[in-house]
PAZAPA-4460 file (N, C-alpha, C; in steps of 0.05 Angstrom, whole numbers, plus 32768, in hexadecimal, padded with zeros to 4 digits):
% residues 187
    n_x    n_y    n_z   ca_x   ca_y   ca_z    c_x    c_y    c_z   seq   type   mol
   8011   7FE8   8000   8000   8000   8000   8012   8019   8000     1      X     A
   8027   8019   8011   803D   8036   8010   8041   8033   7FFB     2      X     A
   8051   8024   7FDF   8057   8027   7FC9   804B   802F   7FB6     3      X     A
   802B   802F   7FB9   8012   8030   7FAB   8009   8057   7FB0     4      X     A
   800E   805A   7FCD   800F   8072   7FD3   8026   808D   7FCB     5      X     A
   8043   807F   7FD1   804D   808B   7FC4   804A   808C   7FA3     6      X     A
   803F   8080   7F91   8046   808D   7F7B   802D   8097   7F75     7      X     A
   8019   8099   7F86   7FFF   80B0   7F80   800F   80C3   7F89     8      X     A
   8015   80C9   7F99   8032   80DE   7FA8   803A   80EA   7F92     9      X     A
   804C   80D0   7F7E   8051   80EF   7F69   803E   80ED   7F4A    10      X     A
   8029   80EE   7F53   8013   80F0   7F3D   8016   8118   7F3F    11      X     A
   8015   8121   7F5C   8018   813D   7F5F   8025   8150   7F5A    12      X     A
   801A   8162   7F51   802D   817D   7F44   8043   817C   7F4E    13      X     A
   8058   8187   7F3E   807C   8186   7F49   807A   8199   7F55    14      X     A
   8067   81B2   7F5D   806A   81C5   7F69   8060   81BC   7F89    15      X     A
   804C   81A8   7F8A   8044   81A2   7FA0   8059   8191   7FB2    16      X     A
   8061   817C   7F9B   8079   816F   7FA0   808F   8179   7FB0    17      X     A
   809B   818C   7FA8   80AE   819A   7FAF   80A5   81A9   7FCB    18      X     A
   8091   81AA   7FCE   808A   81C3   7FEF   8083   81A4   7FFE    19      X     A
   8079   8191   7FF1   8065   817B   800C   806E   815A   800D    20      X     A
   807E   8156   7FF1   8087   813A   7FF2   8091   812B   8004    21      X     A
   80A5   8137   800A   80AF   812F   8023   80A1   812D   803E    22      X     A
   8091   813C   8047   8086   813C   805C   806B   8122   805A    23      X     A
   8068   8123   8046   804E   8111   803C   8059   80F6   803E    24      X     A
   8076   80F2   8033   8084   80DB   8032   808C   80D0   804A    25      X     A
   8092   80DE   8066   809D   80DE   807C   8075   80D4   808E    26      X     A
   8066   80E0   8085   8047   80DC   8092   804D   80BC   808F    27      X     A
   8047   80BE   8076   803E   809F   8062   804D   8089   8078    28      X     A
   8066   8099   8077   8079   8079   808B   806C   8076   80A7    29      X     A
   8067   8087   80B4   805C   8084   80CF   8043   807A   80CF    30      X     A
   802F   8079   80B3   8015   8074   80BF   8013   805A   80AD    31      X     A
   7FFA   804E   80B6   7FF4   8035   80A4   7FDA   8036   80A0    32      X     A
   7FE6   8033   8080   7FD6   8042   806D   7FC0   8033   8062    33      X     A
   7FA3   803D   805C   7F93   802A   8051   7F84   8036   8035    34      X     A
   7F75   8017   802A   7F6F   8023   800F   7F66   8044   800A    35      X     A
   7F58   8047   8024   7F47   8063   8021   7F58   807A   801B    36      X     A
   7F77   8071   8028   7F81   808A   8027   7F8C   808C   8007    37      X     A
   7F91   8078   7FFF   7F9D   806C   7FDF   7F90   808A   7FCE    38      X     A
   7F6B   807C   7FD3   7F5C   808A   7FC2   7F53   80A4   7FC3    39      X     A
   7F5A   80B2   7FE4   7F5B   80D1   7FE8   7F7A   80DA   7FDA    40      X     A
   7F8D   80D3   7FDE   7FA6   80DB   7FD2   7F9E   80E5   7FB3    41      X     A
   7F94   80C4   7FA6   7F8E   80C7   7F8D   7F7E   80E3   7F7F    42      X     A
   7F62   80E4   7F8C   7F51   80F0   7F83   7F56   8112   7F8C    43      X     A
   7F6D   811A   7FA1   7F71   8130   7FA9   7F93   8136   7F8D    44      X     A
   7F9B   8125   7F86   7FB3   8123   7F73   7FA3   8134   7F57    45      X     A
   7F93   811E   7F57   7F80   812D   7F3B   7F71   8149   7F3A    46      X     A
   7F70   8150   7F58   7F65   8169   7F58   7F70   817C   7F62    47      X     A
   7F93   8178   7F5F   7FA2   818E   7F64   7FB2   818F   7F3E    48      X     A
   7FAF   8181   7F38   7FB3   817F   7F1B   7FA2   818A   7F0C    49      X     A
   7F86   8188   7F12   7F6C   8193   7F01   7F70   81B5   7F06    50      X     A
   7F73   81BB   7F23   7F77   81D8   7F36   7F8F   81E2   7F25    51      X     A
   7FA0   81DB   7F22   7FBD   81E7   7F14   7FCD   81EA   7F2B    52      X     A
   7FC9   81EF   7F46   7FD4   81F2   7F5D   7FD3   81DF   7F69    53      X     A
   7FE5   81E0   7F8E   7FE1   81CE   7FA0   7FCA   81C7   7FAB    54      X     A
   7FBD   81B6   7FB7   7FAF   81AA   7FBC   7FB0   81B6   7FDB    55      X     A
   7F9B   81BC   7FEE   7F97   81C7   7FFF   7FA8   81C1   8017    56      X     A
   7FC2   81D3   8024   7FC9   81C1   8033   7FCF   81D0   8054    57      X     A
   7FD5   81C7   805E   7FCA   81C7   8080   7FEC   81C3   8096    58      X     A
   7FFA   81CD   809F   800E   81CA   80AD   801A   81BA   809B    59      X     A
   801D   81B7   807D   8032   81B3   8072   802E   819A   8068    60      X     A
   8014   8191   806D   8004   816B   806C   7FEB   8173   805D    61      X     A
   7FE5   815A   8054   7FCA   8164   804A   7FB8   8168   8051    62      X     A
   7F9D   817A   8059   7F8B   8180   8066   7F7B   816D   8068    63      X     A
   7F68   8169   807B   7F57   814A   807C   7F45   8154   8074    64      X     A
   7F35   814F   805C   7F1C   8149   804D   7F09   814D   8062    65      X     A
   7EF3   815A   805E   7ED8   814E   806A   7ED8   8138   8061    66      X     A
   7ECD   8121   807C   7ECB   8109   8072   7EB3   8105   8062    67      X     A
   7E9B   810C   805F   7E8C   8112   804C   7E94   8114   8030    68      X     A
   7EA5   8124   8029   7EB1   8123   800F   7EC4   8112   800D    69      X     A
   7ED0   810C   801C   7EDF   80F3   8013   7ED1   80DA   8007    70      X     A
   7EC0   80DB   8024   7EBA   80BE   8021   7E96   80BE   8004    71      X     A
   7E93   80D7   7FFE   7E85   80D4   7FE9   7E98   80CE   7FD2    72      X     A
   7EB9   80DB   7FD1   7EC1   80D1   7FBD   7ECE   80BC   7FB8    73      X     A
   7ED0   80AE   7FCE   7ED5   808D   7FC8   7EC1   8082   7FBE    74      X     A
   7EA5   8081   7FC3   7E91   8077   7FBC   7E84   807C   7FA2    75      X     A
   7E91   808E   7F9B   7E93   8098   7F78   7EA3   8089   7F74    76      X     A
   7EC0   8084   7F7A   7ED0   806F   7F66   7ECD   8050   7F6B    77      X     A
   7EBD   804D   7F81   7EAD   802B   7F84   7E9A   8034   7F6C    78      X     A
   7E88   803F   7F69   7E66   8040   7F56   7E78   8042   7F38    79      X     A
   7E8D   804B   7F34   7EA3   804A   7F21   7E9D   8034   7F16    80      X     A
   7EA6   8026   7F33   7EB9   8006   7F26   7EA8   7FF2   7F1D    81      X     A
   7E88   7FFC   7F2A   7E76   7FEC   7F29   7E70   7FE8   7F0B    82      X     A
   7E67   8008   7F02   7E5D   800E   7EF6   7E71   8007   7ED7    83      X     A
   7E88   8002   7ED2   7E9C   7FFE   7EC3   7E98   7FE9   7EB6    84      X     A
   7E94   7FD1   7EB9   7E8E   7FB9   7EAA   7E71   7FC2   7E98    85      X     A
   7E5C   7FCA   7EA1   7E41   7FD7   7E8F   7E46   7FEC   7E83    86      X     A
   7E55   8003   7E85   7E60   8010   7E72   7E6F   8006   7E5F    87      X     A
   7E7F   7FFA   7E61   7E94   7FEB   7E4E   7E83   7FDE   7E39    88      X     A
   7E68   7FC7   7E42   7E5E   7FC5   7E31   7E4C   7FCA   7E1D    89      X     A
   7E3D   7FE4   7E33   7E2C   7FF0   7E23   7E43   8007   7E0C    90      X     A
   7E55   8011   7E0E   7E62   8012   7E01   7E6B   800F   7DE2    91      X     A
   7E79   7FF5   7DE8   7E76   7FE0   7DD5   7E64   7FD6   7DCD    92      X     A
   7E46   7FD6   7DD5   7E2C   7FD3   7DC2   7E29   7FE5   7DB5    93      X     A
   7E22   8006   7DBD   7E1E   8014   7DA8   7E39   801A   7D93    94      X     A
   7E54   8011   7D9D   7E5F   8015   7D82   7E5E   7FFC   7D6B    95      X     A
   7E50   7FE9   7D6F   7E43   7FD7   7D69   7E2B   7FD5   7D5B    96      X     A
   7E1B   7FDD   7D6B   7DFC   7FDD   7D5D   7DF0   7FF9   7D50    97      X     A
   7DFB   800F   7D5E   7DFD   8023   7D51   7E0E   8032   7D44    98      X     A
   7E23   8039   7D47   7E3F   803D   7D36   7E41   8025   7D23    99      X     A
   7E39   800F   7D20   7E46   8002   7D0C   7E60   7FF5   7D15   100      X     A
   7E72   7FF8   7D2B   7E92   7FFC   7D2C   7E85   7FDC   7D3E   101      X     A
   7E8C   7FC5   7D30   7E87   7FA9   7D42   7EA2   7F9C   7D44   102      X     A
   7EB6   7FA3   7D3E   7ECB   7F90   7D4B   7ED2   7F99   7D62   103      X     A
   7ED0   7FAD   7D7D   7ED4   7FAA   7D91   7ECB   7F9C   7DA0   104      X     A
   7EA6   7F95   7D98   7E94   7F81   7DA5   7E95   7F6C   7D9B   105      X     A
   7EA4   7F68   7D82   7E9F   7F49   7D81   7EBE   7F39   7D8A   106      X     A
   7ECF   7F4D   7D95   7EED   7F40   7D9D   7EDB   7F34   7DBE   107      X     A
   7ECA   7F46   7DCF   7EC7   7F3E   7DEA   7EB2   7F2D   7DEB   108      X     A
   7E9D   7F30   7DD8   7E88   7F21   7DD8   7E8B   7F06   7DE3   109      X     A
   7E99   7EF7   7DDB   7E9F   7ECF   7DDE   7EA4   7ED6   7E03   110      X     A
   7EB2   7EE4   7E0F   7EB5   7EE5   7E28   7E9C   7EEA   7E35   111      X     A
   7E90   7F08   7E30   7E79   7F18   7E40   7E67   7F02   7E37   112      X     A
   7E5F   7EEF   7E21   7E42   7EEF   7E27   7E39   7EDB   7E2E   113      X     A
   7E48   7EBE   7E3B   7E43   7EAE   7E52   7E3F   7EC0   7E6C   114      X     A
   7E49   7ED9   7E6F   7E47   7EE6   7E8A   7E25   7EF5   7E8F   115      X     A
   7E29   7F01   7E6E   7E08   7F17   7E7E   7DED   7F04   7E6B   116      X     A
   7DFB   7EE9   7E68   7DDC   7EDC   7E5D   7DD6   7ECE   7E74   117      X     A
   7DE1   7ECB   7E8C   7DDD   7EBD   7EA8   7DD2   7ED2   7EB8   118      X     A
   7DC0   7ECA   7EBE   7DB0   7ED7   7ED4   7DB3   7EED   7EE5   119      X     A
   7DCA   7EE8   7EF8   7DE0   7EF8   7F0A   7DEA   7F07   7EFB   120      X     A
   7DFB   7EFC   7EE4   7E04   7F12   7ED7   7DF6   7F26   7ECB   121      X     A
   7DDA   7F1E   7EC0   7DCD   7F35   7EAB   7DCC   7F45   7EC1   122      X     A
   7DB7   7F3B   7EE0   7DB5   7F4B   7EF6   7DC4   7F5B   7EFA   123      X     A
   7DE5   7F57   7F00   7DF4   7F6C   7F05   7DFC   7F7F   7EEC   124      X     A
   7DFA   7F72   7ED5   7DFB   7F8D   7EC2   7DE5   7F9C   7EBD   125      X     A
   7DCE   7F9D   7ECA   7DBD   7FAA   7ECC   7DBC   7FBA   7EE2   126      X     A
   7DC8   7FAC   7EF2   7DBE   7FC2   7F0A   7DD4   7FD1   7F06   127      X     A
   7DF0   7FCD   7F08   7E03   7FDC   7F08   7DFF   7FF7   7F06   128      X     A
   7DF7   8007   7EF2   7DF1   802B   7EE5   7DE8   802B   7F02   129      X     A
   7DD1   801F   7F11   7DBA   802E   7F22   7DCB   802A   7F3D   130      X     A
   7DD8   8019   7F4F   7DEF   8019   7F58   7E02   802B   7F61   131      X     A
   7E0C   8029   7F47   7E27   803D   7F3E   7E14   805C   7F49   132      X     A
   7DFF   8065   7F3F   7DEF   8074   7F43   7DE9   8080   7F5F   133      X     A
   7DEA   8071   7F6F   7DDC   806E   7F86   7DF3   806F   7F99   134      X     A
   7E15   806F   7F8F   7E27   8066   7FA1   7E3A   8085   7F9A   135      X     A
   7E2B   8094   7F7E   7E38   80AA   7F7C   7E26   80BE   7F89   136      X     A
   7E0D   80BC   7F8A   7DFC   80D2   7F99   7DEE   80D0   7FBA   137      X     A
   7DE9   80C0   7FC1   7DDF   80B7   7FDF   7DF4   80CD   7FF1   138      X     A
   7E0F   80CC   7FEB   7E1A   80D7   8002   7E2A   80F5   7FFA   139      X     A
   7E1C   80F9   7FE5   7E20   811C   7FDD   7E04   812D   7FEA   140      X     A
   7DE9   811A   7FEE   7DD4   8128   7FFB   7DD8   8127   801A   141      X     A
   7DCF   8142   8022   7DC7   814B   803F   7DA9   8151   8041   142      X     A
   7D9C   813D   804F   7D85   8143   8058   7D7F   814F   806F   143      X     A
   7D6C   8162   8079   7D70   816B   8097   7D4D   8177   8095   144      X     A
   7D40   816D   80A8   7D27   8169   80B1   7D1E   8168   80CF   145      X     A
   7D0F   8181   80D5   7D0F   818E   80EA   7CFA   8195   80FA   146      X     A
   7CE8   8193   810C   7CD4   81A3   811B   7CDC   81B7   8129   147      X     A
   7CCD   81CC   811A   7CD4   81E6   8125   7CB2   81F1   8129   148      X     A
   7CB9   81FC   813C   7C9C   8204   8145   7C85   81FC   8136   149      X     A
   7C7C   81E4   8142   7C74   81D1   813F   7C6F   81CF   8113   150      X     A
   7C7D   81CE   8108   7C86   81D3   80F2   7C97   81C9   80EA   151      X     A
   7C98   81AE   80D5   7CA6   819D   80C7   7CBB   81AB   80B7   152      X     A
   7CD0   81B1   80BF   7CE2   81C2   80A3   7CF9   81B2   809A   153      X     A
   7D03   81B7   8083   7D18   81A5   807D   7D20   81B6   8068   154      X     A
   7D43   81A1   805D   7D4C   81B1   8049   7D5F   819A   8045   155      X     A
   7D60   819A   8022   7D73   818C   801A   7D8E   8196   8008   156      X     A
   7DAA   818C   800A   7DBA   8197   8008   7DD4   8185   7FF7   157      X     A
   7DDB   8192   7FEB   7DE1   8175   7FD1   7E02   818B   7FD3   158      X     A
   7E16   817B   7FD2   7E34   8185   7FCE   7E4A   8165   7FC6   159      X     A
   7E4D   8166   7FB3   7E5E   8153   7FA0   7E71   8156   7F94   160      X     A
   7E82   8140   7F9E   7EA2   8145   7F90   7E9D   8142   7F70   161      X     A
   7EBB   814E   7F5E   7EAD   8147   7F42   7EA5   8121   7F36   162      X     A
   7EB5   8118   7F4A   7EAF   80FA   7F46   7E9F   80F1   7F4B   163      X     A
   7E86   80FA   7F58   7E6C   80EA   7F62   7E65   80F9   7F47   164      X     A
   7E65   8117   7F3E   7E59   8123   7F25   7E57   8111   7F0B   165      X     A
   7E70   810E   7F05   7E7B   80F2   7EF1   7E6B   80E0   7EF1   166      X     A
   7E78   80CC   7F0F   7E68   80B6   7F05   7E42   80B9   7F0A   167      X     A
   7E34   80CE   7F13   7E20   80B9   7F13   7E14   80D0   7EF9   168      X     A
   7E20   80E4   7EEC   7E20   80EB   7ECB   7E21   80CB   7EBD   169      X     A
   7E31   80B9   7EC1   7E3B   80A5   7EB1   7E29   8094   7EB3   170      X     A
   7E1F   8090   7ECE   7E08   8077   7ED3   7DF5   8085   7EC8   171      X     A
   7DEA   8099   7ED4   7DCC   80AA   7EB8   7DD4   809C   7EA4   172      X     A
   7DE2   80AA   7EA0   7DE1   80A2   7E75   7DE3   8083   7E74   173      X     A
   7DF8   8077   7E75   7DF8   8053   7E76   7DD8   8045   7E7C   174      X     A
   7DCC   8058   7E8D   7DB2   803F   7E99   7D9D   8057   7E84   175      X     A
   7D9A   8069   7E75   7D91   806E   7E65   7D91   806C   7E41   176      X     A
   7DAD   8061   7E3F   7DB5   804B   7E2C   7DA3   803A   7E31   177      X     A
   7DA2   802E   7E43   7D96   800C   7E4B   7D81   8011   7E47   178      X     A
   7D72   8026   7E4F   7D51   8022   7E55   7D44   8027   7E34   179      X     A
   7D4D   8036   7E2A   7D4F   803B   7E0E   7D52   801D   7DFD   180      X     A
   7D6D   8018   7E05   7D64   7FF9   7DF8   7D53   7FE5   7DF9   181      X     A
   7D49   7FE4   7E17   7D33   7FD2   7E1D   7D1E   7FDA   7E0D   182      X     A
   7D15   7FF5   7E12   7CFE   7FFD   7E05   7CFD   7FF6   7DF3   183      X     A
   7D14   7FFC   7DD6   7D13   7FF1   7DBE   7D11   7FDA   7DB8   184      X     A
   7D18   7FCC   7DC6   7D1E   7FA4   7DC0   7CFB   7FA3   7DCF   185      X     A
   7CF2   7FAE   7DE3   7CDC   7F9E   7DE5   7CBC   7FA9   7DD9   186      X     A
   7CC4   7FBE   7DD2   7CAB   7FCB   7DBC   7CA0   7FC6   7D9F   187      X     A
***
């Protein structure tokens, strides 16, 4: 896992590099490290890269995330992973059935389609989009619901890393591919 960490380490701007590497490198050894931190490193790497600048930092370490945002943006790159096998194929169907372009689907075809003509499998390539969906948005909402003089009030409050934006952009469209095809095949 340290080896995995250090080279997200230097995924980071050489400018950040140069003010925090070391100190980041000297953390890393003292602590023991787990996947989560792999995937905050990662996804804070990409967004000091996207920024053009350093990445927010705090006595010279990296600032700790609301865990909220963190942990919504791991759950974007799980609904990712989910969601990755049904994109791939829906994919490769429409460059297939619509593009015309069939040798990418017919190189995978012989593998995939003992998998999604079985039961479990069609299941999970179906559900996958709604999933993936549900694992990028559930934990970007704040609900808050209240009696106030004697008065039901509430308010809802939506704040999302760009990775929950992405993927559940990706699951929309993918499970609206799908529904589209159903429709057509069964009309």
């Amino acid at each position: 896992m340290r080896r995995a960490l250090r080279a997200v380490i230097r995924l980071y701007p050489s400018r950040w590099r140069r003010r925090y590497e070391s100190e980041m490198l000297a953390l890393l050894e003292e602590s023991n490290p787990r996947p989560g931190d792999f995937v905050d490193l990662l996804a804070w790497s990409v967004r000091a890269r996207l920024a053009g600048r350093p990445s927010h930092v705090v006595g010279g370490a990296l600032a700790v995330l609301e865990r909220s945002s963190a942990h919504a943006s791991r759950l974007a790159v799980v609904g990712m992973l989910v969601l990755l096998p049904t994109l791939l194929l829906v994919v490769l169907s429409v460059l297939k059935y619509v593009l015309g372009i069939a040798a990418p689907f017919d190189a995978v075809e012989p593998a995939v389609t003992p998998l999604v003509t079985h039961p479990v499998g069609e299941t999970a390539v179906t559900l996958a989009p709604y999933v993936a969906l549900l694992l990028a948005v559930i934990p970007t909402v704040r609900l808050d619901a209240r009696w106030r003089n004697s008065r039901l009030s509430g308010s809802i409050a939506f704040s999302a890393p760009a990775a929950s934006i992405l993927v559940a952009a990706a699951s929309a469209t993918v499970a609206a591919v799908m529904i589209v095809y159903w429709v057509a095949e069964n009309l």
